[in-house]
VOPAGU-2260 file (C-alpha; in pm, 1 decimal, decimal comma):
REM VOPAGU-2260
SITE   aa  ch    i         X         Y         Z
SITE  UNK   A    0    6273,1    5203,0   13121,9
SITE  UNK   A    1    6299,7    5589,1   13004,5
SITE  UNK   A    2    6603,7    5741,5   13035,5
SITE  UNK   A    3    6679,2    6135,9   13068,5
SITE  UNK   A    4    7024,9    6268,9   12896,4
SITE  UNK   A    5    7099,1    6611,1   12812,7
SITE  UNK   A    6    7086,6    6790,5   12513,6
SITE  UNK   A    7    7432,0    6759,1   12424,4
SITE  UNK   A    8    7413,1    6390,1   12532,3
SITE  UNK   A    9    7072,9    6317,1   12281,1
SITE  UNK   A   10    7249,0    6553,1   12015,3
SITE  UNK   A   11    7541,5    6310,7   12043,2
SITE  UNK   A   12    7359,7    5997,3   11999,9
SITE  UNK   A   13    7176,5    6128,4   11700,6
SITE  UNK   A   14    7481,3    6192,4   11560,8
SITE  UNK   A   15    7587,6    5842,7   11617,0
SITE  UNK   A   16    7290,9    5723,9   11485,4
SITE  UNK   A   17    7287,1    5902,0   11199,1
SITE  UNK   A   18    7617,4    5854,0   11057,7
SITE  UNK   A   19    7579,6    5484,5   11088,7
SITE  UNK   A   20    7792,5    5424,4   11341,6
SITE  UNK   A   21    7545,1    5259,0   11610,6
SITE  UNK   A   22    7170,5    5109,6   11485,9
SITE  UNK   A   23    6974,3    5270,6   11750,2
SITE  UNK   A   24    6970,6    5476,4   12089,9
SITE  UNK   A   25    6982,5    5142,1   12281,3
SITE  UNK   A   26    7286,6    5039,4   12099,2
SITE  UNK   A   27    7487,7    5389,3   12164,5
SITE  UNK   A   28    7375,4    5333,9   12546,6
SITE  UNK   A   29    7469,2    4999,5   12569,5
SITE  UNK   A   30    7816,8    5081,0   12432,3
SITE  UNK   A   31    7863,3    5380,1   12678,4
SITE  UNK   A   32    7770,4    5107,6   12958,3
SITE  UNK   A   33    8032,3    4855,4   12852,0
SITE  UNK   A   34    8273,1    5104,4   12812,0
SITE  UNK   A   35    8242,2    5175,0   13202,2
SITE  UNK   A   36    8237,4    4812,0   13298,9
SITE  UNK   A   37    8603,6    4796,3   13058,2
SITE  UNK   A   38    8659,0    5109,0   13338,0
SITE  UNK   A   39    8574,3    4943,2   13596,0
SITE  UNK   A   40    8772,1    4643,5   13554,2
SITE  UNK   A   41    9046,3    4795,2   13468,5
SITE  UNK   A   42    9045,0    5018,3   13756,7
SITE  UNK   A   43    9035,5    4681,1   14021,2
SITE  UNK   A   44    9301,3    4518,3   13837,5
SITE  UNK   A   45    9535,0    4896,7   13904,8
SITE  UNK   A   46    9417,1    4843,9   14248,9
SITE  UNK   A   47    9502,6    4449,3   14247,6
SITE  UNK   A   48    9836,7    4546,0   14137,2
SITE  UNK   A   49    9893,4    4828,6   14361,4
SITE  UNK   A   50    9806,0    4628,6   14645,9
SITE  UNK   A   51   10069,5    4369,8   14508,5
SITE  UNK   A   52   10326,3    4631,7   14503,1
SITE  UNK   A   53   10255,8    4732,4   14875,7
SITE  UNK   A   54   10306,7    4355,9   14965,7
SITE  UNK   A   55   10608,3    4296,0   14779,3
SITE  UNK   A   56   10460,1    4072,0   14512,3
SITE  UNK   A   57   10640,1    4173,0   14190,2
SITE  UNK   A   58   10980,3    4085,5   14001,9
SITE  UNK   A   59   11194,2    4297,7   13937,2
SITE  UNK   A   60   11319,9    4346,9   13592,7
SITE  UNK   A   61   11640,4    4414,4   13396,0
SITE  UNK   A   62   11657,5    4657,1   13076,4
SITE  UNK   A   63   11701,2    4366,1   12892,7
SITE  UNK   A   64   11374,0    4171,8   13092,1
SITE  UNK   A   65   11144,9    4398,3   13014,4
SITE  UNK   A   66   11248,7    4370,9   12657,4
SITE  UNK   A   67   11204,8    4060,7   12626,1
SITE  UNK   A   68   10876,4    4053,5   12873,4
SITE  UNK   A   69   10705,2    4320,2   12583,4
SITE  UNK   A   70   10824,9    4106,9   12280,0
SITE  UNK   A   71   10612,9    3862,9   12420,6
SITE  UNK   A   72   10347,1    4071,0   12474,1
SITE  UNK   A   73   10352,7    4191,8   12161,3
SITE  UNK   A   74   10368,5    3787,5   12013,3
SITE  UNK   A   75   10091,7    3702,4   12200,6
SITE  UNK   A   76    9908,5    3999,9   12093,6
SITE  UNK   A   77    9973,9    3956,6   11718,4
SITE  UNK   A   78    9865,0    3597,9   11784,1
SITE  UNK   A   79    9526,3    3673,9   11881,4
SITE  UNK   A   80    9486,4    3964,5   11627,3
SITE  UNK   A   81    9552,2    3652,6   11386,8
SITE  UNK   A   82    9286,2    3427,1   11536,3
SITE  UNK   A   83    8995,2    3686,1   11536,0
């Protein structure tokens, strides 16, 4: 399958290329093309949750909830970091 960019798009992935950052023109394109899926699903899951909003599925938090609620998003993020 051929695929037509612009100039500034082919300039782009050359540079890429180039500099060692990507192998070849596939891999820049596939990256591009999981970066919109990432998009994509984080886009549904903003709609998911603004669709919970409008039905009144949430909890409410206090200063002191949502402290705690991001420590333990922070934990569990650490923990994974660990695990990779």
């Amino acid at each position: 399958m051929s695929t037509e960019l612009s100039n500034d798009s082919e300039s782009f992935i050359q540079q890429q290329i180039s500099i060692g950052i990507y192998r070849s023109r596939t891999d820049v394109i596939e990256a591009g093309v999981e970066l919109l899926r990432q998009q994509k699903a984080l886009l549904d899951r903003l709609d998911e949750g603004r669709r919970q909003l409008d039905q009144g599925e949430y909890v409410e938090f206090d200063r002191e909830g949502l402290r705690q609620f991001f420590e333990g998003l922070k934990e569990r993020a650490r923990q994974q970091a660990g695990a990779k």
